[in-house]
C-alpha positions in Angstrom: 51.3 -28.9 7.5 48.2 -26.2 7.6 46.7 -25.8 10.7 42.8 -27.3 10.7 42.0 -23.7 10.7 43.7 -22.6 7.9 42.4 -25.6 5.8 39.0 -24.3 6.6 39.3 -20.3 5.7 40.9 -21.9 2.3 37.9 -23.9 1.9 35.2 -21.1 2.8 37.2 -18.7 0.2 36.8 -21.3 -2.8 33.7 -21.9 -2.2 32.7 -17.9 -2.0 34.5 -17.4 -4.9 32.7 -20.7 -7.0 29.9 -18.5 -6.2 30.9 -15.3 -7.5 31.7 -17.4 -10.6 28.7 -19.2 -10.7 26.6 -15.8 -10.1 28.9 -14.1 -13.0 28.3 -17.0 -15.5 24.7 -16.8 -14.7 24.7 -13.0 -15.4 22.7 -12.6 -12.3 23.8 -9.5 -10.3 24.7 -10.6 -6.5 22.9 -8.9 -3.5 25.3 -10.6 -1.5 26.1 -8.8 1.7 23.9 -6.1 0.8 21.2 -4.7 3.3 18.3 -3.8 1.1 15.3 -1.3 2.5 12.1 -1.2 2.1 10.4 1.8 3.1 6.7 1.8 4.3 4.6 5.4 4.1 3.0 4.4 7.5 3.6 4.2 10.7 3.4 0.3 12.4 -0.1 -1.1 12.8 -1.6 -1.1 9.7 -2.0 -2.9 6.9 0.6 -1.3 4.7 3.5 -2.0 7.5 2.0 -5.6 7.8 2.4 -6.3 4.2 5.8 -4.2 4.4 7.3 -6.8 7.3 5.9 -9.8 5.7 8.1 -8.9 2.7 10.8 -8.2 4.5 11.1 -11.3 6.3 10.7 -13.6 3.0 12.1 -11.8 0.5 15.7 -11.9 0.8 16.2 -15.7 0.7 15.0 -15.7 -2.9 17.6 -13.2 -4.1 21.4 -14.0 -5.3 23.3 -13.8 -2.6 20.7 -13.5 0.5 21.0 -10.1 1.2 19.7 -8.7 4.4 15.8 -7.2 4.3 14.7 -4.6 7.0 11.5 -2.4 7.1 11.8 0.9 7.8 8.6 3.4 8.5 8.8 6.4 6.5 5.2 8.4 7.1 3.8 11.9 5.8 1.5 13.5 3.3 -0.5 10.0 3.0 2.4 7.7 2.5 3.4 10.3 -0.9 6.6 11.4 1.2 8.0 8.0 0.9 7.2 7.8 -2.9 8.9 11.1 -3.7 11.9 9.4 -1.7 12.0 6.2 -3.3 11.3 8.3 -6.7 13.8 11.1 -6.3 17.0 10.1 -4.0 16.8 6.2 -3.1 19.8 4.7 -5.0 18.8 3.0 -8.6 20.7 -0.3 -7.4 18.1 -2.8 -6.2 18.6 -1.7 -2.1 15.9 0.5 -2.5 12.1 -0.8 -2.2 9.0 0.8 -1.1 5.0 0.4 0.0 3.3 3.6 -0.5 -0.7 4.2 -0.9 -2.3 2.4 -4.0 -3.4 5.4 -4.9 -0.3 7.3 -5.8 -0.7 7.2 -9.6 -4.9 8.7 -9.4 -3.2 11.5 -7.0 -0.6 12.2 -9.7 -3.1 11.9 -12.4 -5.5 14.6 -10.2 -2.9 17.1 -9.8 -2.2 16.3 -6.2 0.7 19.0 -5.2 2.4 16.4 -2.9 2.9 14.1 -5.6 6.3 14.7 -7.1 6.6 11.9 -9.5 5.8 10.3 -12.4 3.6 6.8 -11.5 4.6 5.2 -14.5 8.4 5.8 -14.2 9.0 3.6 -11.2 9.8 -0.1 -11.1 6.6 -2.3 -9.9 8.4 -5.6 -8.5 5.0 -7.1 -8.0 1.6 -7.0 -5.7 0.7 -9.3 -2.5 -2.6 -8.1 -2.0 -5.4 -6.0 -3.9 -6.5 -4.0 -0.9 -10.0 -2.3 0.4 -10.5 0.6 2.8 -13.1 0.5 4.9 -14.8 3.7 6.9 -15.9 3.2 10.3 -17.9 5.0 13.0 -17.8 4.0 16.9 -20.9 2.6 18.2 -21.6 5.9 20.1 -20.8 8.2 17.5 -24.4 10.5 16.0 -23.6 9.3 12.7 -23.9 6.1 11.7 -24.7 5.8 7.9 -23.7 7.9 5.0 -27.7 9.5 4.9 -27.2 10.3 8.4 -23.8 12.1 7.3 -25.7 14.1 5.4 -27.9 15.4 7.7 -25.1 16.5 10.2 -21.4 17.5 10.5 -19.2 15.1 12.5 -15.0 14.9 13.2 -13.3 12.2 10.8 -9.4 11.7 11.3 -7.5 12.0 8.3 -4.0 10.7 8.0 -2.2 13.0 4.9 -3.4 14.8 2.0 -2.7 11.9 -0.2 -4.3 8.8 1.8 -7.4 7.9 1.2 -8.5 8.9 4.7 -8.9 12.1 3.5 -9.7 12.1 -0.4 -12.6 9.9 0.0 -14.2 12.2 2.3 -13.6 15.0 0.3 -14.9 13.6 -3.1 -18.4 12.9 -1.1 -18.8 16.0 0.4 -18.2 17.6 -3.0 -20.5 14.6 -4.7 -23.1 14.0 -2.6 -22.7 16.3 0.2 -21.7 14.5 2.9 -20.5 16.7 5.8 -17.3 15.4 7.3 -15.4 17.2 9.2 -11.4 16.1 8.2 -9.2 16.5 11.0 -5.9 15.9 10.1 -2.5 15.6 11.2 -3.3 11.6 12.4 0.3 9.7 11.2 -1.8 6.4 9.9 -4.7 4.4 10.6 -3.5 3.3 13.6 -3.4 6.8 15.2 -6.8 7.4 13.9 -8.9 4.4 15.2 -7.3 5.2 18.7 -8.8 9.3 18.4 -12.0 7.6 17.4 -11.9 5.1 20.3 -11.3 8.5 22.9 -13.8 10.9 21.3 -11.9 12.6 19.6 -13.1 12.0 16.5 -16.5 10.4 15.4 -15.3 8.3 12.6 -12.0 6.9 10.8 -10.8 5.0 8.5 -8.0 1.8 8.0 -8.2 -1.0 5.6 -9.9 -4.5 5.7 -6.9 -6.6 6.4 -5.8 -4.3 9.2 -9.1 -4.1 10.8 -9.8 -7.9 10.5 -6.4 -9.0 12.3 -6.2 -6.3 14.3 -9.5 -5.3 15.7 -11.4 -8.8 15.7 -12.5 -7.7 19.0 -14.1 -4.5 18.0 -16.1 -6.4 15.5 -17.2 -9.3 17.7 -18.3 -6.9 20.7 -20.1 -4.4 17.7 -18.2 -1.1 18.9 -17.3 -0.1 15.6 -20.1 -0.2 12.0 -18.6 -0.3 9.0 -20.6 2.2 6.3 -18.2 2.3 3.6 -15.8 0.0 1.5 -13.5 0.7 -1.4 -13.6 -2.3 -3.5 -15.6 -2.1 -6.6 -17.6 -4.4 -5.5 -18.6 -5.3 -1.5 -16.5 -7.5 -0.2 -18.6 -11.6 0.8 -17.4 -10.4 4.7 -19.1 -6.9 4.5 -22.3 -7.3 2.4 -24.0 -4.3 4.8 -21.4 -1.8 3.7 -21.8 -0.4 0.7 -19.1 0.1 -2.4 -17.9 3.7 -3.1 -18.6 2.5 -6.9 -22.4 2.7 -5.7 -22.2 6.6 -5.0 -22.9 9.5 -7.3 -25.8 11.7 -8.0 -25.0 12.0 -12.0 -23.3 9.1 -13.9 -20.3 11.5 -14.1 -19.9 11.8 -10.8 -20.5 7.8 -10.6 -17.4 7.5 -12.9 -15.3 9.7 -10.2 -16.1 7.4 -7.8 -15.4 4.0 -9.8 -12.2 6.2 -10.2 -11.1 5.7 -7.3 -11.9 2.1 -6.9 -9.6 1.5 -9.2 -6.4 1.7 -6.6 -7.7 -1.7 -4.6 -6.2 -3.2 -7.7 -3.0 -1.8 -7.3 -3.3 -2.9 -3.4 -0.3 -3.9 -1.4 2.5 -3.2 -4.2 6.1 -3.2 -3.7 8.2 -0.5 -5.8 11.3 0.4 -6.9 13.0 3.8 -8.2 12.8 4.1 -11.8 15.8 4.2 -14.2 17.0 1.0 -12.4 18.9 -2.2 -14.8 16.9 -4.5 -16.6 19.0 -7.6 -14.6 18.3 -6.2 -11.4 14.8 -5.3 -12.3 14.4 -9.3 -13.3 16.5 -10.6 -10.6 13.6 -8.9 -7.8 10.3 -9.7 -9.4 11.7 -13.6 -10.1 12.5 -13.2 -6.1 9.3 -11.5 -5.3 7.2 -13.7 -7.4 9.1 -17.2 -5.9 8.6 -15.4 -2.8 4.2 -15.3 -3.0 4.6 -18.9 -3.9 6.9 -20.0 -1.0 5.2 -22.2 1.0 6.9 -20.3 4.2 5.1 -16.8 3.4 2.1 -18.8 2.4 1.6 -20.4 5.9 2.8 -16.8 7.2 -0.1 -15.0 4.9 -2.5 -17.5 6.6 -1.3 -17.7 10.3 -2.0 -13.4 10.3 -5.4 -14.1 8.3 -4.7 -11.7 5.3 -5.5 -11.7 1.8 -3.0 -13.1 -0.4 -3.8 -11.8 -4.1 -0.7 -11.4 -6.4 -0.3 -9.8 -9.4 3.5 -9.5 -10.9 5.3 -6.4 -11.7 4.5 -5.8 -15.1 1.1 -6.5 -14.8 1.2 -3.6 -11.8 2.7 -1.3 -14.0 0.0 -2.3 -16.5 -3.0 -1.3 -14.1 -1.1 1.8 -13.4 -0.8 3.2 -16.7 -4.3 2.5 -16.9 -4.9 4.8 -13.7 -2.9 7.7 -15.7 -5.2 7.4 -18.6 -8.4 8.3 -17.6 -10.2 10.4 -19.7 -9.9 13.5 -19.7 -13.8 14.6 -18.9 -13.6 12.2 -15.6 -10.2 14.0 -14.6 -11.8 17.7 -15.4 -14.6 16.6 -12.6 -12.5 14.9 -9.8 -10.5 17.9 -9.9 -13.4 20.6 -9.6 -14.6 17.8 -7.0 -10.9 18.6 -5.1 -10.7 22.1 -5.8 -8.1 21.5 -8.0 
């Protein structure tokens, strides 16, 4: 007679194999046993690595077979290094994801040397969050408003030649001439909130959601003042800050700056390497978009106090191509405005 044992191996083989079946009948590819990456073009602390790790931790459940999700922080060049990676060598096979800046496709579209892709090539699983950076000064700093950056020079950190740390500055110094100072090298926001908080710099940058979770206490005590926000439109919790939308001495240059509104839309995206199957292409945005409406993130979203705003895949790709196709005459003057 079989041992107990035995009796239960047998049983734990059927029933893997009913799966396999099951999963082949379906024509659902199986992620089972599979570890599957997603890499995040920042270092931890911001808002990119919190959307990043919230995926991670949620996502795998809803895909056949349960695969295994881990984060993994991927920084350089403004989060672009990770989206040449996840363009050019991350295998095609669903194991690959990624969570660059939301304005990879307007860097492509502007000539950007770092960006060595095509936007419109990769696979958009879907969006958490549309996203808004905001630009802060300490409360000590000699600049506190964009007239007053006018008037004098002052240190900003920049964190890559692709993040918008750095290409907002330069598009109002070239618009409206602002005088910032970009000091670069910063790894993300993180990095450059703690050079503001020394001295080092007088101003930085990081986005909403990370500032409002991480640096409540900032706001309460009033160390930092928020001059500047991304979204088209000002945010309901920062009414004194103005849009980057509102900026532009000429209504050309006002289009350049709409321009670059336009990534908030694109916000906290999840992609994929291009050139992947359609079936595995379904199988992750029907995962990713159970995933937004599992009750488990949801309560997750709301214990950390973030912005929970999806949008699925195709309707990402959608906004992206939209990005790509600017006309021409606004393209001509955010390059002239770069240098480029």
């Amino acid at each position: 007679m079989a041992s107990k044992a035995a009796i239960a191996a047998m049983a734990s083989v059927l029933a893997l194999t009913a799966a396999h079946s099951a999963q082949a009948q379906s024509g659902e590819p199986s992620f089972a046993r599979k570890t599957i990456t997603i890499s995040i073009g920042y270092t931890a602390g911001g808002s990119y690595d919190l959307y990043g790790r919230l995926v991670a931790r949620h996502l795998g459940k809803h895909i056949p077979g349960q695969p295994t999700v881990v984060a993994q922080n991927m920084p350089g060049a403004g989060s672009l290094k990770a989206a040449n990676y996840i363009y050019e060598v991350a295998p095609k096979d669903g194991t690959a994801l990624g969570v660059v800046v939301e304005s990879a496709a307007l860097e492509q579209a502007l000539g950007n040397p770092a960006a060595q892709y095509d936007a419109a090539k990769f696979t958009y699983v879907g969006r958490v969050a549309t996203s808004n950076n905001v630009f802060m000064t300490w409360h000590t700093s000699k600049v506190q408003s964009i007239e007053d950056m006018k008037q004098t020079e002052f240190k900003h950190a920049g964190t890559g030649p692709g993040s918008i740390a750095e290409t907002v500055p330069r598009l109002l110094n070239a618009l409206i001439g602002t005088r910032y100072q970009i000091v670069s090298g910063y790894a993300a926001s993180n990095e450059a909130m703690l050079a503001m908080e020394r001295g080092e710099v007088d101003a930085a940058s990081s986005s909403w959601a990370a500032v409002s979770v991480g640096k409540k206490d900032w706001l309460r005590e009033k160390k930092i003042r928020i001059y500047l926000q991304t979204a088209p439109e000002r945010h309901a919790d920062l009414l004194d800050a103005p849009s980057l939308a509102e900026y532009g001495n000429t209504p050309g240059d006002k289009q350049v700056t709409f321009l670059y509104t336009s990534g908030s839309a694109i916000g906290r995206s999840v992609i994929a390497p291009p050139g992947m199957p359609a079936d595995r292409v379904k199988v992750l945005r029907d995962a990713f978009d159970a995933m937004v409406k599992d009750p488990e993130f949801v309560a997750d979203i709301r214990k950390l106090n973030v912005e929970l705003e999806p949008l699925a895949g195709d309707k990402v790709q959608e906004l992206v191509v939209r990005t790509l196709n600017i006309p021409n005459s606004v393209r001509e003057r955010a390059k002239v405005a770069f240098g480029r």
